[in-house]
N, C-alpha and C positions, 0 to 999 in steps of 0.2 A: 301660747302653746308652741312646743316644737316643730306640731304640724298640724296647720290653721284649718286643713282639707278633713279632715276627720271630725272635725271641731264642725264645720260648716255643713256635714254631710250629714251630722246630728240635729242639727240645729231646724234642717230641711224638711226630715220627716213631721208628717202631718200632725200627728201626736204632739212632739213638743213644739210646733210652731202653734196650734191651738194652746197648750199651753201656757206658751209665754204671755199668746196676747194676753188671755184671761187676767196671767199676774200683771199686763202692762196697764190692764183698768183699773187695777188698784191705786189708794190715793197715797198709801203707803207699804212700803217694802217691810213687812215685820216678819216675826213666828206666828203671832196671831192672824193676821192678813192669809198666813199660807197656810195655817189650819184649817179655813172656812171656805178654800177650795178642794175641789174632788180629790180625795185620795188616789193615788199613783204612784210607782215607783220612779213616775217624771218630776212629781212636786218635789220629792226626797232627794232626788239626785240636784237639784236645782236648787234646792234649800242646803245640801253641802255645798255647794258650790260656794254660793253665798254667803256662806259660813269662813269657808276658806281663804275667800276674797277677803274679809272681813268687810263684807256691807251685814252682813248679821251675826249676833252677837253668840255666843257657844251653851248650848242647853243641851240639858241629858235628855236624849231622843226616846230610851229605852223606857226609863221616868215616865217620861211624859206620854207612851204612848201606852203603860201599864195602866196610870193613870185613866186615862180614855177607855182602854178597854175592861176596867175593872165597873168602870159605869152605869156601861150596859149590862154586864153580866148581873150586875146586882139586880136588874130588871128579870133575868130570870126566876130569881128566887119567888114560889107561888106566895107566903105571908109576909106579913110587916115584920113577927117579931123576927120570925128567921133572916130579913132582908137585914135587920138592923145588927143582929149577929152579923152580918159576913160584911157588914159595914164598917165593924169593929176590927173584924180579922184582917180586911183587906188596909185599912188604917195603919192600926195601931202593933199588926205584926212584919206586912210585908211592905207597906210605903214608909214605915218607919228606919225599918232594915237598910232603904233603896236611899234613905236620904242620908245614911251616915256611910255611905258608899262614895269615894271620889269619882266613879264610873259606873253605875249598873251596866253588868257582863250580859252577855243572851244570853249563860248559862242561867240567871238568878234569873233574870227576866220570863223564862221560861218552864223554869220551876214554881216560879208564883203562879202563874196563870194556870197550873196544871194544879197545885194546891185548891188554890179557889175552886177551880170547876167540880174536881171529887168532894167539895167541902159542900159547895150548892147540891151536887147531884144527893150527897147522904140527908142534906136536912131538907129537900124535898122527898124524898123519900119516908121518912119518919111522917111529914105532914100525910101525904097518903097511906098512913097506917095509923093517922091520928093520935099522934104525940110528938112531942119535942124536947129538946135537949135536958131540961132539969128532970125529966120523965123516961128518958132512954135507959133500957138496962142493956145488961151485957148479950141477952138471948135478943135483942133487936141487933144490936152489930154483928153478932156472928152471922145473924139470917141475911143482912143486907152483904155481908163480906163473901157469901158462901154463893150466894143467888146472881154476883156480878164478876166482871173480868179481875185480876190478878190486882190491875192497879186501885182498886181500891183500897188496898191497903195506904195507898199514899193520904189517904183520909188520916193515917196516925200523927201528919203532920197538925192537923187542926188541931185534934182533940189532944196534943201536947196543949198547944194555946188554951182550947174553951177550961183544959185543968185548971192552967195557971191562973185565969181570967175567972175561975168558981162556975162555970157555966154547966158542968156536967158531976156528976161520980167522981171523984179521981179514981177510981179502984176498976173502972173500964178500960177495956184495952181491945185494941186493935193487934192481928199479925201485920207487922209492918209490911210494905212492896220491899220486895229483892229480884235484882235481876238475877239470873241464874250465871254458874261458873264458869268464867274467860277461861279459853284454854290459852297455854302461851307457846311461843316460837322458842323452838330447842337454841343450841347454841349454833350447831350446825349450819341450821338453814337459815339463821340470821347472818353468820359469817360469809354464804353462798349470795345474799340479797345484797350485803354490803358492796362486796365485789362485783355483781352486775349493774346495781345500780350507780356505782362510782363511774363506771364508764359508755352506760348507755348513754345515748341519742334521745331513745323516743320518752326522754321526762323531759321538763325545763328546768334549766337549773334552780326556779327558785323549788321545786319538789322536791330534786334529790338534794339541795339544803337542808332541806326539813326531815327528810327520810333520815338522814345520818344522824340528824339530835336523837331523832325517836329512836333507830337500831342501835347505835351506840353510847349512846349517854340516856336511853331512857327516860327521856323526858313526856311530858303531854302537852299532846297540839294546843291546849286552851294556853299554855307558856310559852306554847312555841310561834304563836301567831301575834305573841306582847313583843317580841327582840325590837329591838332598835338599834340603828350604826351606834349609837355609845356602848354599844354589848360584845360587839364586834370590831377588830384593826384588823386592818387587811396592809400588810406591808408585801416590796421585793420578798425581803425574807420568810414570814410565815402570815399564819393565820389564824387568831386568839379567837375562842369567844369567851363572855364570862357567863358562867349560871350556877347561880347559887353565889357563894363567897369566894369560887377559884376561877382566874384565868387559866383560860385550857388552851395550849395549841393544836390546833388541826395537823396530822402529818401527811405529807403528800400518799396516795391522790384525792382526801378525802378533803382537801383545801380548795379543791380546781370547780366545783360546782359553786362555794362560796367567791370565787375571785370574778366568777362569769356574773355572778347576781350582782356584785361591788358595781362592775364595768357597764353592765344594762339591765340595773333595777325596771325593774316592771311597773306597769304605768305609769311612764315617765314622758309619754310623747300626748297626752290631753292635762287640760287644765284641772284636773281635781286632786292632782299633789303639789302643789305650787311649793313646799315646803317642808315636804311628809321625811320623817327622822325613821319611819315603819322600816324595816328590814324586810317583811313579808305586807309589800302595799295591796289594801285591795279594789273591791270597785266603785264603791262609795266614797265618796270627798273623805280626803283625809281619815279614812277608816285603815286598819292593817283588815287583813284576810279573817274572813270568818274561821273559828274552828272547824267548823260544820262541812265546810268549802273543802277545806285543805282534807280533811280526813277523807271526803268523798275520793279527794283527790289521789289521795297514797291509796286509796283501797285496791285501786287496777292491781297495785305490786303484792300488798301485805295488809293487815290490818293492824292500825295503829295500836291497839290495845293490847292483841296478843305480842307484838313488839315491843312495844314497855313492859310487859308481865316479864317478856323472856330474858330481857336486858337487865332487868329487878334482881331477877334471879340468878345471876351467873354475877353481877356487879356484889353483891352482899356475900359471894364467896371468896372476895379479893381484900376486903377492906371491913373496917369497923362500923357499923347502920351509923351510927352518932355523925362519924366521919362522912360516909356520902350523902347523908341527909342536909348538913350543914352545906356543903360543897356542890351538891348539885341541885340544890332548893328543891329537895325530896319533902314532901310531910311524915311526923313522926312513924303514920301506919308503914312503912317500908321494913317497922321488926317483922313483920308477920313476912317477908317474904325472905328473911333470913333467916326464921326456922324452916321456913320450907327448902331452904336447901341447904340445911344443918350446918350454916358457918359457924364456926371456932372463932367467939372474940378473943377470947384468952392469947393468941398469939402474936396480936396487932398492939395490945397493950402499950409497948414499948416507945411510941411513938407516933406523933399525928402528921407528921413529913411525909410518912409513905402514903400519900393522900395526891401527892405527885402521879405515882403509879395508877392509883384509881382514875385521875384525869387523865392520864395521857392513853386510856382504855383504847382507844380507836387506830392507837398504833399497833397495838398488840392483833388486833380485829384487822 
């Protein structure tokens, strides 16, 4: 460590010097060894560490800890057959998913467990109205859909499954969950934010990094919290990043919060990035920053969502969708925000070069 006094001054509180001894009893240092002590966010922190070190070996946390909690929850279920249903679902639809995954995200990790629980809460439900899934009709879901909060609808993601799986009707349906519509940031007060933020104080530079992808290239935090220094050059001269298929230069000043974050990446004076390639490190060994984290984060200024809406919208009046999609690793749905603000392909035709201009958006901004 950079600096041993922060290291030592962690190490002193009462919490993890209990903890350590506990793992000093142990006869072996494993994953399984650190399972069968008390949960904490000191074992987790101590178990990245370890990870990091490389005294233990690298396993999906996210995996493993759906896994554990899908467990229990199955314990809620009140019957067998139904328990054995959501045994299936939690299997064979969402640990299935998690294992052809190089990483389970907290996004996916967080959508499962939200699936499962509306999936438990519906077919306890049925069991207290005395029937079950091959017996359910359509006047049972609308009563259960009508009688609880909004997200029940996210039960539509099961009974996709129990279709495919022969378990129910297929000719049932659910009104899906929709959250309701994002409003977005004009062009205006995004150009006003860009300019405050380039030059305030009270952000750190790794924020107003992140603010500039989101207000000016439109990205989302869940991508923005993946960069790494190979995404990034930082030279005397300028300051590239790549997203999507185009390297993009930054034009000054919107290069100067990027050159501060190069010069003193963040967490960089304790031992749990001994080697971290993250461009947005976080608190956790070898973690980058949470989505979740970062968006809290930019919220003081703007909200990240109305800012990629607004940036969608004014970027798909400049260029070809095909074009920014490919170049700023857009997903296809980005047509829908090109009719909404009636771009003319027909005039881009001629050419996928002016894709320059599209990148170099933040000079124009």
């Amino acid at each position: 460590m950079k600096r041993a006094n922060s290291g030592l001054t962690w190490i002193q509180q009462p919490h993890v010097t209990g903890f350590l001894r506990e793992l000093a009893a142990s006869p072996d240092i494993t994953h399984t060894g650190l399972d069968q002590l008390p949960a904490s966010p000191t074992r987790e922190y101590v178990r990245g560490l370890l990870v990091e070190h490389n005294v233990l070996p690298r396993r999906d946390e996210l995996s493993t800890r759906f896994t554990s909690w899908a467990g229990q929850a199955i314990d809620r279920v009140t019957t067998q057959n139904h328990r054995d249903v959501i045994r299936r679902y939690i299997r064979w639809h969402h640990q299935r998913r998690m294992n052809h995954m190089d990483e389970v995200t907290q996004g996916t990790f967080l959508r499962a467990k939200q699936s499962v629980t509306v999936a438990i809460e519906l077919l306890n439900w049925l069991t207290k109205h005395n029937t079950d899934l091959p017996t359910m009709t359509q006047a049972h879901l609308d009563r259960w859909q009508t009688e609880g909060p909004t997200t029940r609808g996210i039960a539509s993601r099961f009974l996709d499954w129990a279709t495919k799986a022969n378990l129910i009707n297929p000719s049932l349906k659910l009104q899906p969950h929709r959250r309701g519509t994002s409003p977005r940031l004009d062009a205006a007060t995004q150009q006003d934010l860009v300019q405050s933020l380039t030059y305030t104080t009270e952000m750190s530079p790794r924020d107003r990094a992140a603010a500039i992808l989101v207000l000016v290239f439109g990205q989302q935090i869940s991508d923005v919290v993946k960069l790494t220094w190979d995404h990034v050059k930082v030279t005397d001269e300028e300051v590239t990043i790549t997203l999507g298929s185009v390297e993009i230069a930054l034009a000054r000043p919107l290069d100067e919060p990027w050159r501060e974050l190069a010069a003193t990446p963040t967490h960089d004076q304790t031992a749990a990035h001994p080697n971290s390639n993250w461009v947005f490190r976080g608190g956790s060994p070898g973690k980058h920053l949470r989505a979740s984290s970062l968006t809290e984060r930019l919220r003081t200024a703007f909200s990240s969502r109305a800012a990629r809406l607004g940036t969608l919208h004014e970027l798909t009046k400049v260029a070809p969708v095909a074009i920014i999609a490919e170049a700023l690793g857009y997903s296809p749905s980005i047509e829908r925000h090109a009719i909404d603000s009636s771009a003319n392909y027909a005039q881009y035709i001629a050419s996928t070069i002016r894709i320059q201009d599209t990148a170099r958006y933040g000079q124009r901004t």
